[in-house]
N, C-alpha and C positions, 0 to 999 in steps of 0.2 A: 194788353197785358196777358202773358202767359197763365192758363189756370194751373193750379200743381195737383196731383195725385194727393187722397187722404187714405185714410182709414177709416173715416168714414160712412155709415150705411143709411141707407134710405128703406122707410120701411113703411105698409099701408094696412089699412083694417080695411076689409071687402066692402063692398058700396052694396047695400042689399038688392035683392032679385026684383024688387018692387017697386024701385028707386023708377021716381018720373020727374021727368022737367027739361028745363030749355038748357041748351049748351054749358050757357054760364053756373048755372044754377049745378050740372054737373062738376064743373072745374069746381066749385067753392067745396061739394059734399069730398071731391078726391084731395084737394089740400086740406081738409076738416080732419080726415084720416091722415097724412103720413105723419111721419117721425123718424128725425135723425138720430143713430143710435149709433155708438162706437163699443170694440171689443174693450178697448183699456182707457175707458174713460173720454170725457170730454176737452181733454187739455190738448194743445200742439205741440206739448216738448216731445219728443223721444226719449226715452231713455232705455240706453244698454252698453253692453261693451266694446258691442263690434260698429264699427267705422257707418251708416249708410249709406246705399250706393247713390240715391237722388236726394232732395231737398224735403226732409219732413218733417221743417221749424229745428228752433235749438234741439242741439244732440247734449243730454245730459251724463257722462262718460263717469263711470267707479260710484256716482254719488256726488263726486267733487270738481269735476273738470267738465268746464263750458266750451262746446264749438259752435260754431255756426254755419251756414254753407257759403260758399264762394264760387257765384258765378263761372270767375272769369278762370276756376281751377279745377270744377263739377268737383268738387271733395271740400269735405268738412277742414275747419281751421282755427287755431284756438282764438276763442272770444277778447278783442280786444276791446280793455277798460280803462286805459289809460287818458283817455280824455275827462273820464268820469272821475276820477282817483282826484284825493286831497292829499295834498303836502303838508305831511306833518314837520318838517322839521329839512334844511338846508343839510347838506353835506359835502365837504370838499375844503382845501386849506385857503381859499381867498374869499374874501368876507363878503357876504351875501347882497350883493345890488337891493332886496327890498327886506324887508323887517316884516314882512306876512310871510312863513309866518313867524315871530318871534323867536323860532329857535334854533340852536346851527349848532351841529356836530362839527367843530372842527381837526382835518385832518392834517396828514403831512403831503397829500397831494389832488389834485383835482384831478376829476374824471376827464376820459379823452377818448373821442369814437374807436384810435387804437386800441386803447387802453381802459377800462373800465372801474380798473381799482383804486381805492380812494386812500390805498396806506394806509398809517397807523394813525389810532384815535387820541387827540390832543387832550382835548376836554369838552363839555357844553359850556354853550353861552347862550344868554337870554338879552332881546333888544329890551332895555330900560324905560324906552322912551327917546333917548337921544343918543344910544349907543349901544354897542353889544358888551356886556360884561359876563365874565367867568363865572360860571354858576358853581358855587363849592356845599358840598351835600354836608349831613349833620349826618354823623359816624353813631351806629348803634352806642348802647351805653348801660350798665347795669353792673350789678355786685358781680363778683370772681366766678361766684356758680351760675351765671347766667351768661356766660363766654361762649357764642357758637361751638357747634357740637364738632362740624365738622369743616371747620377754617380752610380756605383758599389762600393760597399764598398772597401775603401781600395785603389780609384783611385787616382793617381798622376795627379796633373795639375799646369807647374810655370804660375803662374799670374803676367805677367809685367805691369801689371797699378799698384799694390802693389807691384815690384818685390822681391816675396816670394815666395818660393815651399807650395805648399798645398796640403792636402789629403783628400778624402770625408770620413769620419768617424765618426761613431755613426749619423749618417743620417745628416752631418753639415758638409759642407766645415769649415778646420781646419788651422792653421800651423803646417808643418813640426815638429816646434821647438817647446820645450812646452813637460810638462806632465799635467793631470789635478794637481792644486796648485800652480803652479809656478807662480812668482810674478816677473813685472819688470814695470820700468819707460820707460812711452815713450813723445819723443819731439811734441804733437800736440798741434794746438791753440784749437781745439773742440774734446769734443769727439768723436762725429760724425766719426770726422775725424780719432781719432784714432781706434777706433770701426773697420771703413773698412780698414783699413791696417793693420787689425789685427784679421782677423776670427778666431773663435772657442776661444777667448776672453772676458772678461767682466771687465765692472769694479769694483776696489776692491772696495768693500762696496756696491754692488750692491743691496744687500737684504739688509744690514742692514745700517741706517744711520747713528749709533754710533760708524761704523768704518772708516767715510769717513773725509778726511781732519785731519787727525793724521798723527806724524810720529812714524816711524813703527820702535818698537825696542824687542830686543829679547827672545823669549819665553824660559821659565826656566823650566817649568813646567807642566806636564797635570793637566787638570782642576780636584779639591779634589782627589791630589794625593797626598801621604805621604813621610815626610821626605826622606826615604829610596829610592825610586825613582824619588828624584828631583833632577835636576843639582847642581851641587857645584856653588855657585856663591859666589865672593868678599865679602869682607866687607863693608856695606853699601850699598849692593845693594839687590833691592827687588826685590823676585821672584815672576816671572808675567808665567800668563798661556798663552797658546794661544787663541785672541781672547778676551782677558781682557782690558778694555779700565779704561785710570788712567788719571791724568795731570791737569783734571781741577782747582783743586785747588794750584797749586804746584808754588810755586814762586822761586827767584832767589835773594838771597841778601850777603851778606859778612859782619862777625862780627854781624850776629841777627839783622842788619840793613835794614830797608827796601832796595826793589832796588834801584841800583843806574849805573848798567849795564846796557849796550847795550844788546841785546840777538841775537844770532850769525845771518850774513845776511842768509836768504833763500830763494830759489826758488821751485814755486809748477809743478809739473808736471804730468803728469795722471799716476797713478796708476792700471795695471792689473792685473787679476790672470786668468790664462788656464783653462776654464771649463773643 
């Protein structure tokens, strides 16, 4: 076995001028005296910036980066750990041959010597025991003023002062429920009120006033569309587009007699549509 250069020193305290005895007796008083002594310490890492040019144990590089030396390359080369490393967790879109360990990120594609990238992330799943099932997280939760500060698209938050599920999207805390256009009645004495128990809502007729305080009955029709693509409606009944406001003229009577009906009881209640 090759020996390798140190840094290393060898160092002796004098054997006094008086000093008698037999050979051995000498050898024991000069190994009595030395001492190995190093400039920077006792350790064998190196540490510095620059590359060394021979083998002086691990090279410890910025503070954070391990090399080692390689024989068969006389130059330093980054420290492999990969037999040492634990697998936390499977990743790729076909399902994991073993269940150690328990957890699999699954993706839209498996890695390949060509290819390395694993596509877009599905979801986790955790093996049970007798299978991998979908792990689904428990979405933060708190009164209206404890809503993250500063929302990621697409962030889940139940809001129990409203309790509703809501999600920041399109730069608005939203409802869950809801596409944009979707229309419903809701029980409030103010709008106000209904407003906040109902983000990423507005009310129907918001922008226009010709559609506020109507009731709201069925569209037949796109606006100057032709016969060929309008619904089939009844007899007597007139085809309305969406967004066409009628009524004000329109009475209630029997036998060409003026009225003389009651007109059904109703109740008014707010009107919204899902921005």
């Amino acid at each position: 076995m090759a020996l390798q250069d140190t840094n290393l020193i060898i160092v002796s305290a004098p054997i006094p001028p008086t000093f008698s005895g037999t050979p051995d007796e000498l050898r024991k008083e000069i190994v009595r005296r030395l001492k190995i002594v190093s400039p920077t310490g006792t350790n064998f890492i190196f540490i510095g910036d620059n590359e060394p040019t021979s083998n002086v144990g691990p090279w410890l590089r910025f503070g954070t980066q391990w090399f080692v030396w390689s024989e068969e390359l006389k130059r330093y080369v980054p420290l492999d750990i990969s037999q040492s490393e634990t697998t936390w967790y499977h990743i790729g879109a076909s399902t994991p041959a073993t269940s150690d360990p328990p957890v699999w990120l699954k993706t839209t594609k498996d890695r390949s010597e060509a290819d390395p990238s694993v596509g877009n992330p599905i979801s986790w799943y955790v093996f049970n025991g007798a299978s991998w099932v979908p792990y689904v997280g428990v979405v933060l939760s708190g009164p209206t003023a404890s809503r993250p500060n500063n929302p990621v698209e697409y962030q889940q938050f139940y809001d129990t002062t409203i309790t509703a599920l809501i999600w920041f999207e399109r730069n608005s805390w939203r409802t869950m429920s809801g596409v944009p256009g979707d229309t419903k009645f809701v029980a409030f004495e103010t709008l106000t009120e209904a407003l906040t128990a109902n983000p990423g809502w507005a009310v129907f007729g918001a922008g226009n006033q010709e559609l506020r305080g109507r009731l709201v009955s069925m569209a037949t029709k796109d606006p100057g569309a032709t016969p060929e693509t309008d619904l089939t409606v009844g007899t007597n009944i007139a085809e309305r587009a969406a967004f066409e406001v009628f009524g004000e003229d329109s009475t209630m009577a029997i036998d060409n007699t003026p009225p003389n009906i009651r007109y059904p009881g109703t109740i008014a209640l707010w009107l919204l549509v899902k921005e």
